[in-house]
Backbone as ProteinMPNN parsed JSONL, in Angstrom:
{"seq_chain_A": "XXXXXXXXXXXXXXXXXXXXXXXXXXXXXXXXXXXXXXXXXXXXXXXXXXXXXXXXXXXXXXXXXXXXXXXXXXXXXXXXXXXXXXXXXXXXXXXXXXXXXXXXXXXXXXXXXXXX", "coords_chain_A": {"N_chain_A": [[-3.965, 22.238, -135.932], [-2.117, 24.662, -137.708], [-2.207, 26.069, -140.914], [0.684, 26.351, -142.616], [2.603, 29.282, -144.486], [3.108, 30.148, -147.707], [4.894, 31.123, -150.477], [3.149, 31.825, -153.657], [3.959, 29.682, -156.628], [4.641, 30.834, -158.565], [5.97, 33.268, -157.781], [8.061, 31.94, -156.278], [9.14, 30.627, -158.385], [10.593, 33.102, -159.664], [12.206, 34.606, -158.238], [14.08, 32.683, -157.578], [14.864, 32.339, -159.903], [15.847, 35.662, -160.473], [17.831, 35.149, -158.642], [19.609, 33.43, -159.721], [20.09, 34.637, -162.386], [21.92, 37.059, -161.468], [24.609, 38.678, -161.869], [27.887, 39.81, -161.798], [29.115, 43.342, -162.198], [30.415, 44.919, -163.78], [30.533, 46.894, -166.326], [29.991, 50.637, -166.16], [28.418, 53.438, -166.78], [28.946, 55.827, -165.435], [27.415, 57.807, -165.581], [25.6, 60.262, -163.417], [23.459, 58.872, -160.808], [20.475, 58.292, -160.679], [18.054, 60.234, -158.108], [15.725, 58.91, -157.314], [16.915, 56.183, -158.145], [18.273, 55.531, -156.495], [16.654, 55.475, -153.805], [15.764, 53.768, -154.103], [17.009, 51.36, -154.154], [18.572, 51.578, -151.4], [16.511, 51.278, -149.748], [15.865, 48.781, -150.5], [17.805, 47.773, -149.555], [17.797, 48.009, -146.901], [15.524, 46.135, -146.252], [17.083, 44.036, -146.106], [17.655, 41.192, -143.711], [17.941, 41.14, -140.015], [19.078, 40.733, -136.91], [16.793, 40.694, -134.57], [15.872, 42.959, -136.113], [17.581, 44.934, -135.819], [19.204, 46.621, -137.897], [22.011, 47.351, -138.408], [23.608, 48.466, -139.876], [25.192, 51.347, -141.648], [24.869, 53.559, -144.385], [27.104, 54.762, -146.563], [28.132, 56.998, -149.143], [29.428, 57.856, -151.74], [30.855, 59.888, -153.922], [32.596, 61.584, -154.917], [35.386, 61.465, -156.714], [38.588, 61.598, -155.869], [38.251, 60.205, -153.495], [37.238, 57.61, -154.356], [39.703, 57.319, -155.73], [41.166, 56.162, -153.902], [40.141, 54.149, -152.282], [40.51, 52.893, -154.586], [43.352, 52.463, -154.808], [44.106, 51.076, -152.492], [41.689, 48.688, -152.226], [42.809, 47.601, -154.505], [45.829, 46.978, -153.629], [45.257, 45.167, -151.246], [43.765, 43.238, -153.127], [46.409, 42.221, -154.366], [47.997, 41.179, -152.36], [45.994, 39.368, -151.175], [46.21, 37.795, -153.597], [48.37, 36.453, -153.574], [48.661, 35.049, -151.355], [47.257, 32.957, -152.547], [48.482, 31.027, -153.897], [48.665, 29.167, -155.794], [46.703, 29.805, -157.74], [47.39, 32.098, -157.653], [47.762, 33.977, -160.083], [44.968, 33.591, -161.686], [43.483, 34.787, -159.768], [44.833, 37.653, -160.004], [43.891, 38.259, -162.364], [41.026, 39.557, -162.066], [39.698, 42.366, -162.254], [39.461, 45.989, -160.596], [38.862, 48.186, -161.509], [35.827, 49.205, -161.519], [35.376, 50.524, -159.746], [36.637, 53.202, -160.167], [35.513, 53.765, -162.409], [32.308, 53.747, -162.191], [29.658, 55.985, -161.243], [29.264, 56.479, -158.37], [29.628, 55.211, -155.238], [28.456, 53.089, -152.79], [28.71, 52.467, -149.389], [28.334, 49.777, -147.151], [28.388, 50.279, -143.983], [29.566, 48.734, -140.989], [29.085, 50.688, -137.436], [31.479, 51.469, -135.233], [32.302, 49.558, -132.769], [30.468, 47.573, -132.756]], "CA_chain_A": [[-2.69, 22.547, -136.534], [-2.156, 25.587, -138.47], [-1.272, 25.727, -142.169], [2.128, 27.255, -143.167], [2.352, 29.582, -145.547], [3.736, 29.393, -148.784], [4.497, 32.176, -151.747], [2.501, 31.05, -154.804], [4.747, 29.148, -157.436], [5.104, 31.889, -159.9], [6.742, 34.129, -157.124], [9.135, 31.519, -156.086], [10.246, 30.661, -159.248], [11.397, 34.611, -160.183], [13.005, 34.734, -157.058], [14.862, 32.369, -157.974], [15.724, 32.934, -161.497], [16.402, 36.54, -160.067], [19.189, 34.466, -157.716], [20.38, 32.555, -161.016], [20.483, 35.957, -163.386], [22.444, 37.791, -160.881], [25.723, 39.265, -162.466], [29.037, 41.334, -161.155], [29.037, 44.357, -163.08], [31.612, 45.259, -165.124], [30.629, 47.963, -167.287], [29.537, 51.402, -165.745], [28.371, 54.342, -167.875], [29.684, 56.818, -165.296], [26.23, 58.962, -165.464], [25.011, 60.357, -162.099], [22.485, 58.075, -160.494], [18.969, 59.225, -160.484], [17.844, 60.386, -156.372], [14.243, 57.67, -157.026], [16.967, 54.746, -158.031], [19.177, 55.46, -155.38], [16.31, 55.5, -152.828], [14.922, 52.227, -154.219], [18.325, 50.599, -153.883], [18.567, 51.563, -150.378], [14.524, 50.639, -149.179], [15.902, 47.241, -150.515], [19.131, 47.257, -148.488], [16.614, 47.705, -145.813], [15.61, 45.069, -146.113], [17.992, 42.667, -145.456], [17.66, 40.667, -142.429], [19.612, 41.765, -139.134], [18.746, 40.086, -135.326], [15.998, 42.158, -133.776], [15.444, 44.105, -136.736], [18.092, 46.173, -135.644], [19.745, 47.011, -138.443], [23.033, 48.48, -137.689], [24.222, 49.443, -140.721], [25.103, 52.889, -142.257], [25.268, 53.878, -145.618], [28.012, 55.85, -147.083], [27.356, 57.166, -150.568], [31.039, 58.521, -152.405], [30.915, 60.107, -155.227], [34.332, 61.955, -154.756], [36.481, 61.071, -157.421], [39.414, 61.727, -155.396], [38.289, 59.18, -152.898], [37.21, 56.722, -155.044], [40.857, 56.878, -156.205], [42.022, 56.284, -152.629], [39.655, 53.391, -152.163], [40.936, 51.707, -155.367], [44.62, 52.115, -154.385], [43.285, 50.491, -151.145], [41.706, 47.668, -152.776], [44.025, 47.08, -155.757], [46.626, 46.205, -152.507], [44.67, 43.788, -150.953], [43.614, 41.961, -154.42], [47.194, 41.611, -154.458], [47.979, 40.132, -150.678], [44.951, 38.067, -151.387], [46.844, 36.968, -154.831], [49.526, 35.833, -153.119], [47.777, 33.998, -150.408], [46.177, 31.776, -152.788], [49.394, 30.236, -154.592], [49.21, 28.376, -157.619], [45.794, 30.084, -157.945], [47.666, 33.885, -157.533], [47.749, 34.526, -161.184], [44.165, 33.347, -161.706], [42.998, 35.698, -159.019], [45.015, 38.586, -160.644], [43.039, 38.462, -163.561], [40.052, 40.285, -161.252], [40.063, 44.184, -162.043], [39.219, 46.516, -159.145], [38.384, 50.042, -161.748], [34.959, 49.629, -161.436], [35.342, 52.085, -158.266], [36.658, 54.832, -161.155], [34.418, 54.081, -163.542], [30.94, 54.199, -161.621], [29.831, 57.135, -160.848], [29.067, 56.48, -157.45], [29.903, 54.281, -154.563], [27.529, 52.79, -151.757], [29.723, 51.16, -148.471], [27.723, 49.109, -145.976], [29.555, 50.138, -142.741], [29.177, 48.538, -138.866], [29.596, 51.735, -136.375], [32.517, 51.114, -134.427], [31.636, 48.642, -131.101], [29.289, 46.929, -133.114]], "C_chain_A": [[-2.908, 23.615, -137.61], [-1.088, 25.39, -139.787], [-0.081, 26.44, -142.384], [2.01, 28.155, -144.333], [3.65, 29.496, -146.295], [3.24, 30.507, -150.018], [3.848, 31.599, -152.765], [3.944, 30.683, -155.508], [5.136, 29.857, -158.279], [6.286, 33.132, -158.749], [7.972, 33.351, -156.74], [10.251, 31.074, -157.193], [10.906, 32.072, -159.854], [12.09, 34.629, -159.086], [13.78, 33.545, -157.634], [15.63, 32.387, -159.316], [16.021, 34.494, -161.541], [17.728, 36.001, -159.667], [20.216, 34.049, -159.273], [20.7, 33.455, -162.274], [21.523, 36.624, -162.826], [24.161, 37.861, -161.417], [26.564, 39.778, -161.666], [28.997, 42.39, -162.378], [30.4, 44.609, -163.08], [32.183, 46.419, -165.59], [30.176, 49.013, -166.435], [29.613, 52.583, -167.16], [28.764, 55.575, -167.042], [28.882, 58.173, -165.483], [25.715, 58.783, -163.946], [23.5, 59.692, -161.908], [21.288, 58.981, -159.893], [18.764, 58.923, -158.553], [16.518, 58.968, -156.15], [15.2, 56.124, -157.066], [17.74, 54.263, -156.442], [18.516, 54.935, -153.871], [15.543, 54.638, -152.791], [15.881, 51.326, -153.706], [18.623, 50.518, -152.06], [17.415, 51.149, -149.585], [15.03, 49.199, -149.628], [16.857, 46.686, -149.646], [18.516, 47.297, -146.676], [16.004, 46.794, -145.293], [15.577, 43.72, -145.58], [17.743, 42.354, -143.864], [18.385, 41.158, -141.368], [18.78, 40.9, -137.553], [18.397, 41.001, -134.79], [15.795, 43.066, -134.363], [16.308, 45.181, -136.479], [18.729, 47.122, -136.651], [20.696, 48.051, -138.516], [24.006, 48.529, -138.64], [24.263, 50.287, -141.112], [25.401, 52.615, -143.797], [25.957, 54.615, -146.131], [28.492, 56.182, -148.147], [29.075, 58.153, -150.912], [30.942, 58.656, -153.731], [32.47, 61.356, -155.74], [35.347, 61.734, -155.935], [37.788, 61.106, -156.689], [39.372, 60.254, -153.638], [38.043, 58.24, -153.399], [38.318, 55.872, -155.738], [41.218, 56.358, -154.857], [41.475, 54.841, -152.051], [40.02, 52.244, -153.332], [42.23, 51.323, -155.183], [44.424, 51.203, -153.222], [42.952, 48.906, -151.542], [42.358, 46.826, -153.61], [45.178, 46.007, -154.558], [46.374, 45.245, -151.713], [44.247, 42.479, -151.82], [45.272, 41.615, -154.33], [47.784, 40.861, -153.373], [46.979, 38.965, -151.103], [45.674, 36.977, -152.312], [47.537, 35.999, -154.435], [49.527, 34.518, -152.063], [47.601, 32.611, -150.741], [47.254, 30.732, -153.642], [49.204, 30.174, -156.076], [47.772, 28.961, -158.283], [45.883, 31.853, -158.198], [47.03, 34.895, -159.263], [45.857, 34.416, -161.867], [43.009, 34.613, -160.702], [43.479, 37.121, -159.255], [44.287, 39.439, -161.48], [41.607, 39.649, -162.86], [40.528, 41.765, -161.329], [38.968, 44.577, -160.833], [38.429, 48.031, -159.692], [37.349, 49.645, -161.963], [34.882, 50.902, -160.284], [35.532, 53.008, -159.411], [35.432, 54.68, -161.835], [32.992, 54.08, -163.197], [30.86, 55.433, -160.804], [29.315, 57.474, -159.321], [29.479, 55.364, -156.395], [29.22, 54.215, -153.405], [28.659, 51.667, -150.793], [28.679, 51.021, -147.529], [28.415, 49.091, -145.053], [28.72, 49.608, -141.895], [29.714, 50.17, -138.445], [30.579, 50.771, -135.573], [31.803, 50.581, -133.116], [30.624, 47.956, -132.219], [29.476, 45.715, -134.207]], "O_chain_A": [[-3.85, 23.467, -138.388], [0.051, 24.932, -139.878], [-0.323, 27.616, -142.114], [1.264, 27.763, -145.229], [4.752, 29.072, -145.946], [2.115, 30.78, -150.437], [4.106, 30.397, -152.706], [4.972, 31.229, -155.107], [6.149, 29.496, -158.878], [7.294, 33.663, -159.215], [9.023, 33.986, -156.828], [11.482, 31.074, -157.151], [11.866, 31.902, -160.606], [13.215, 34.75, -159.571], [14.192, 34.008, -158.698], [16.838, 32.446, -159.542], [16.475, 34.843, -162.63], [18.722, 36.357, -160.299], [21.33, 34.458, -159.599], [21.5, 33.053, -163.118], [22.335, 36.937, -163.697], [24.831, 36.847, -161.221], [26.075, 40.298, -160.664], [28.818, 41.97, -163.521], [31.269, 44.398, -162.234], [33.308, 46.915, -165.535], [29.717, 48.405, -165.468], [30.398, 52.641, -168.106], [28.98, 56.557, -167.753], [29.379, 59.299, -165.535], [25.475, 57.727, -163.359], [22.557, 59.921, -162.665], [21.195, 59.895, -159.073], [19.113, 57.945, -157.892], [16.412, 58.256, -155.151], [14.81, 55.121, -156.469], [17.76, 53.278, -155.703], [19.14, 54.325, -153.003], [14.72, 54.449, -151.896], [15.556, 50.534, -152.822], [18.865, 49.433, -151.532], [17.713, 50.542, -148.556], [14.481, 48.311, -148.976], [16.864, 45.574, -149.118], [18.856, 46.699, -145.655], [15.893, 46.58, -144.086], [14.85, 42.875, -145.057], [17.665, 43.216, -142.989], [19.487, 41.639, -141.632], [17.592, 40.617, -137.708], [19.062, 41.982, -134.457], [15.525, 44.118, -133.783], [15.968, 46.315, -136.819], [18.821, 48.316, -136.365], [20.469, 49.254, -138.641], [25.191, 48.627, -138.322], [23.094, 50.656, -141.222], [26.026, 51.666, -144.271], [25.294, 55.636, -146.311], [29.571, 55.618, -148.327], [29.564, 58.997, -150.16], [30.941, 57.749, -154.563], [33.0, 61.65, -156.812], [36.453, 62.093, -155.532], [38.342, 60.117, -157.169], [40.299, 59.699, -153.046], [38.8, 57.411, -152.894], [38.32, 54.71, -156.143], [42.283, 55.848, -155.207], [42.284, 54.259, -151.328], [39.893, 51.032, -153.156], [42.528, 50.135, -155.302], [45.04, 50.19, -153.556], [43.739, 48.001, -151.263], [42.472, 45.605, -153.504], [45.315, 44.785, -154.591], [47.256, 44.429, -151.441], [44.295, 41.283, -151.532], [45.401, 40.4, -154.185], [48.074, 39.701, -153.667], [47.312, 37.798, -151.307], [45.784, 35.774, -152.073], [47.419, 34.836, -154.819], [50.151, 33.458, -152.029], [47.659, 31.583, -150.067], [46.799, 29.652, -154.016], [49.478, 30.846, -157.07], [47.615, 28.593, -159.447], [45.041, 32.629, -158.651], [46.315, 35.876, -159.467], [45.565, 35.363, -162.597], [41.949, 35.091, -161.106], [42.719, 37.981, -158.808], [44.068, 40.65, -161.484], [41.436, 40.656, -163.546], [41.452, 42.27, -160.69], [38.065, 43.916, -160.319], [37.751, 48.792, -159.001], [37.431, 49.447, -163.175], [34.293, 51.983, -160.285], [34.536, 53.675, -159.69], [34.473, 55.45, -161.773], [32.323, 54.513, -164.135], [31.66, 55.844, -159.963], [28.979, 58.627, -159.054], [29.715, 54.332, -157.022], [29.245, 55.268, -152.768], [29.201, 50.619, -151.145], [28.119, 52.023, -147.083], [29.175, 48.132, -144.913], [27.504, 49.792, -141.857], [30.606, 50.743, -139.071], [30.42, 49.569, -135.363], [30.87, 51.158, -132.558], [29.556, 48.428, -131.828], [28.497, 45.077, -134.594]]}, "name": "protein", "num_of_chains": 1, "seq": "XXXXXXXXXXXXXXXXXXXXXXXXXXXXXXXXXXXXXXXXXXXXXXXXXXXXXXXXXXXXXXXXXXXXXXXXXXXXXXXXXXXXXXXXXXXXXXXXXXXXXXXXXXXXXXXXXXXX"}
């Protein structure tokens, strides 16, 4: 019988107190994102698991201001459908702002290709 392996104890607990730190961001400072973080950020979205390694996502990087507006009008309208959805919970779910899209100075979308 073969042994299993098993990360040492110091790696599993940061991984998890990574999981248990993990934040929504908020604040943005709205300075252009350096090309090394950008291409760390993505090598991690890499990553992620997919069936067969296929990984059939794209990345689609917006820094547009003019779409960014077009994407928050976009979203803003669905936070509110959603609102409404949820009843006695609407106003509670209101509370959720959407201008991080303006105020970061960039935007990363995880698309599927169409058929997929």
């Amino acid at each position: 019988m073969s042994k299993s392996f098993s990360y040492p104890e110091a790696d599993k607990k940061a991984i998890y107190r990574v999981m248990a730190e993990r934040r929504d961001m908020r604040h943005f400072n709205g300075q252009p994102l350096e090309e090394t973080t950008l291409g760390r950020i993505l090598a991690a979205a890499h990553l992620a698991p997919s069936v067969g390694l296929m990984q059939p996502w794209r990345f689609i990087r917006i820094k547009n201001y003019d779409i960014k507006h077009s994407i928050h009008l976009l979203v803003d309208k669905e936070r509110k459908f959603t609102a409404q959805a949820l009843g006695e919970r609407e106003q509670d779910f209101l509370k959720l702002k959407v201008e991080g899209i303006l105020q970061c100075s960039e935007v990363i979308v995880a698309a599927l290709p169409d058929k997929r």
